[in-house]
N, C-alpha and C positions, 0 to 999 in steps of 0.2 A: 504493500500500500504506500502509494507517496506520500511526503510530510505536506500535502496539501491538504489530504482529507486525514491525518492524525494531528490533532490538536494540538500545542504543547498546555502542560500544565499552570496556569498564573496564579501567582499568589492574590492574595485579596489584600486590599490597601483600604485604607480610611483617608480622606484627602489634608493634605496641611492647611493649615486656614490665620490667616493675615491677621493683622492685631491693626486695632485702630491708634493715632500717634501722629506727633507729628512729622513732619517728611526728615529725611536725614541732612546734616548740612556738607558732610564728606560725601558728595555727589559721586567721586569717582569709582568711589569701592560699591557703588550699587546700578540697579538697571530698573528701569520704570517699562513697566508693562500696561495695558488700557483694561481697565477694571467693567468689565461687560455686566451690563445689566439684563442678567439672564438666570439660568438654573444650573448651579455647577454637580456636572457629572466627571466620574471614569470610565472610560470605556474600557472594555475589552477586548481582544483580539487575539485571538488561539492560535492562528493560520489554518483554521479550516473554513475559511468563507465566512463565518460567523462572528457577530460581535455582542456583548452583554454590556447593558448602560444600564449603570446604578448613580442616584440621584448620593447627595455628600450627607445622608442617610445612611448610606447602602441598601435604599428600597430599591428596586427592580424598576426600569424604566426602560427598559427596550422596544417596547410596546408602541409605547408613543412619539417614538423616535423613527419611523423605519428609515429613513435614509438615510439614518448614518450606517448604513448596512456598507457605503462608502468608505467608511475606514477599510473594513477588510480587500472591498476592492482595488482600494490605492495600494495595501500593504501586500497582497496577494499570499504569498507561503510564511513572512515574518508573521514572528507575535510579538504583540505588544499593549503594554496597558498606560496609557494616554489619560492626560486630567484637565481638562479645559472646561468652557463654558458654553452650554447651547442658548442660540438667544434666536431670535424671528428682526428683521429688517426691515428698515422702516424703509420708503422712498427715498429718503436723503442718505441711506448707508449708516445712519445712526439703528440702536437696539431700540425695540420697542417691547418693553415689558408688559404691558398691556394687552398684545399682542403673541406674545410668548405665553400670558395667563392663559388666554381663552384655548391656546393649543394644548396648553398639560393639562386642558378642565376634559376633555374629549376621554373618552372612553373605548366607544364601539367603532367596530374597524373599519365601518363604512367611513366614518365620522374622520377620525384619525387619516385615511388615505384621500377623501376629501380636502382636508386641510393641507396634503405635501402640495396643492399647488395653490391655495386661497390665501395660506402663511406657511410659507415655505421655513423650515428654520436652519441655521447654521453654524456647525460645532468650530468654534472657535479655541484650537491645540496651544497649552501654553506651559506643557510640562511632559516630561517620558519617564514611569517609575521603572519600567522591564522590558527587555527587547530580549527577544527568542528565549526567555527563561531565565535572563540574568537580572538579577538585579541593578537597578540604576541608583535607587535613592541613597545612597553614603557617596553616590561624585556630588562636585561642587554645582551651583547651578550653570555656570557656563561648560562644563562636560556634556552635562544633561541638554544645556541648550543646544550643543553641537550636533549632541546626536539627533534629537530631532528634527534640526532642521534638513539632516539628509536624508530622513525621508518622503517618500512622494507621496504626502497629504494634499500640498495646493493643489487644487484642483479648480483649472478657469467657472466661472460661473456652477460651480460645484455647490455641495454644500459641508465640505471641510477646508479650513484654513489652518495655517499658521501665520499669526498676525508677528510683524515686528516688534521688536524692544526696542526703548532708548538705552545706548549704556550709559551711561556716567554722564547722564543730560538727565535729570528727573523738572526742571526749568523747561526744558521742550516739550517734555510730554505734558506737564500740568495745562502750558497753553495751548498745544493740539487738540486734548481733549475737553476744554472747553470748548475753543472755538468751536467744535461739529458737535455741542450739546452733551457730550458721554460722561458718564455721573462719575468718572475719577481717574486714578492710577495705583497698582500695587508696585510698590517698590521692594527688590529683592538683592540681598547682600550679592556680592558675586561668586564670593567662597561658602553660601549657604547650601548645606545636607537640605534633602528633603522628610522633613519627619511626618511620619505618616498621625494622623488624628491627633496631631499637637497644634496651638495656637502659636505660633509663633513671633518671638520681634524680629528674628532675619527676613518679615517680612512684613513690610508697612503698608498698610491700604489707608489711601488719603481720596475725601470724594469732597466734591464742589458742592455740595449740599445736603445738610445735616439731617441724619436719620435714629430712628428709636423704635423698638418693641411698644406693641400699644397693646391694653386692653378692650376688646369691645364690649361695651355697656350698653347696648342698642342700637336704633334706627331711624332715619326719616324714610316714609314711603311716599310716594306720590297720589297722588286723588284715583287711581287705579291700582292700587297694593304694591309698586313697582321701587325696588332700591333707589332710594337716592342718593343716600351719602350713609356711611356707618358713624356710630359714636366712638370717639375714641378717649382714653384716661391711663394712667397711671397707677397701679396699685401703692396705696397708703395704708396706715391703720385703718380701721373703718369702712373703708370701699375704697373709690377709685378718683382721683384727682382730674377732673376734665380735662384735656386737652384740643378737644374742636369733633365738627362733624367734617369728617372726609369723604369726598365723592369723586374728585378728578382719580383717573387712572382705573376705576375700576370696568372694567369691560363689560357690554352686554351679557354672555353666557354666562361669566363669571360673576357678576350679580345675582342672576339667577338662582345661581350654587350656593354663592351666600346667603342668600335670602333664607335657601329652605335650614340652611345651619344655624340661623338665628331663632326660625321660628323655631327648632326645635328647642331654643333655649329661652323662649320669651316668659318674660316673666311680667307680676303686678306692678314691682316695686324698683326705685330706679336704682342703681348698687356704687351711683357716684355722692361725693361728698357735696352738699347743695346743690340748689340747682341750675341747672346750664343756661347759661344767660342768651343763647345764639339759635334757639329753639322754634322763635316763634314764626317759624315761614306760614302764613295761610293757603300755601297750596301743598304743605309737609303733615304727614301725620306721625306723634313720637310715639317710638315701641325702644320696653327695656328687656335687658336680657340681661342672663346670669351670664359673668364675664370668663366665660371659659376659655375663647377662642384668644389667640396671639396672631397679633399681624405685624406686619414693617412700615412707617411711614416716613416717610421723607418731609422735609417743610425747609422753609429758607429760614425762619425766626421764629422765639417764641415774642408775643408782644408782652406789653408790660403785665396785661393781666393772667399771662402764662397760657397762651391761645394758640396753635397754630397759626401761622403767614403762609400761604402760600401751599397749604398741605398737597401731596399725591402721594396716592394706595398703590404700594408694592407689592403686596399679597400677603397670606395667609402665612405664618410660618408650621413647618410641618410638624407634627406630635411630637416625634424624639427628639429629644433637647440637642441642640445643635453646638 
């Protein structure tokens, strides 16, 4: 049997994950990477045609991915286990999270093969832990960097990249990615190990616009039962600290979803500490909910009264503690 149709064996990996901080000022000894506002996977790759995509979970997500069936394509007989980030693209080449939601809400396969051409998405490679069985994470990140980039991932209007670094320019990338709107950069030592399911400082994620875990404490609906913004607060003693209603960024479908995950937690009584002073829309109807659920929200400021500026819905964070 050829080592095309025997697999090799990969270990399993838990993904390194960036500490928040400020940027470093020893620029040279680091390399800025674009911080993709998407859903960070590993992929898999045996060398049998096949690939297995685990969310930074390690829930199962091959499913909803099928096109990155494309790594195994480009890789052909190598294996290898790859860590980057799947994101959906907007018109302007920017991510659109939004957009990226309503594809990981899909389930059924008509649904899912539907979307590879309505929102196309695309795994953005920006790390190599194992090639044909060897281990890679004890080389430095520029070994690591090397090896990947020789192999043939890019692919012309494909849907796998490998996107560039800055090295010892973290000044260029901070104004690249504002200019085209991208919500940051991760900065990485250049003699940094790769430590599998560690937080680490050899690697700094800096984003253009501040974000935080929220509780939801309910809902506005519209004069037809329909999402319009969720509550969002702070857990304190007592209940939950308001912090604003948020509605920008949350997608059609994904609304939807929220919706029926709220009713199933609505309650009498409100579970925040007084009450929300930004309530009173007459085309809004308010529902409270036990504050089970965690989400991401991004905002540019809090105001003086401790309020979101400018909020938008990143999504849901998943169950297992991250």
């Amino acid at each position: 049997m050829s080592r095309a149709h025997t697999p090799i064996a990969l270990p399993v990996y838990a993904p390194m994950l960036a500490t928040t901080a400020p940027l470093p000022r020893d620029e040279a000894h680091w390399a800025a990477e674009v911080k993709w506002d998407g859903m960070r996977v590993l992929v898999y790759a045996p060398g049998d045609g096949t690939v297995h995509v685990r969310s930074r979970t390690g829930a199962e997500a091959t499913e909803r991915f099928p096109e990155l069936v494309a790594v195994a394509e480009a890789l052909g007989e190598q294996a290898a286990v790859l860590d980057g980030e799947v994101v959906a693209l907007g018109l302007n080449g920017s991510p659109s999270f939004g957009a990226l939601q309503e594809r990981m809400s899909l389930r059924r396969p008509s649904q899912i093969q539907a979307a590879r051409h309505s929102t196309p998405v695309t795994l953005m490679v920006f790390d190599l832990l194992n090639l044909d069985g060897h281990d890679l994470t004890r080389l430095p990140y520029t070994a690591r960097r090397a090896r990947l980039l020789e192999l043939p991932l890019d692919q012309e209007h494909g849907p796998v990249r490998t996107p560039p670094a800055w090295l010892g320019d973290l000044r260029s990338a901070v104004e690249w990615t504002e200019a085209y709107g991208i919500e940051g950069i991760v900065a990485k030592r250049l003699d940094s190990l790769y430590e599998p399911g560690r937080r680490s400082r050899a690697w700094i994620k800096h984003k253009h616009r501040q974000s935080v875990d929220v509780r939801l404490g309910g809902w506005l609906a519209d004069e037809r039962g329909r999402l319009r913004s969720v509550l969002a607060g702070l857990p304190e003693h007592g209940g939950l600290r308001y912090l604003g209603a948020v509605g920008s960024g949350i997608g059609v479908h994904e609304g939807e979803d929220l919706l029926v995950l709220l009713h199933h937690l609505e309650t009498d009584v409100s579970p925040f500490l007084g009450t929300p002073a930004d309530l009173g829309r007459p085309d809004s109807t308010v529902h409270w909910a036990t504050p089970a659920l965690t989400a991401e929200v991004e905002y540019q400021e809090l105001t003086a009264g401790g309020i979101f500026r400018a909020p938008v819905w990143k999504g849901l964070r998943e169950v297992t503690p991250q």
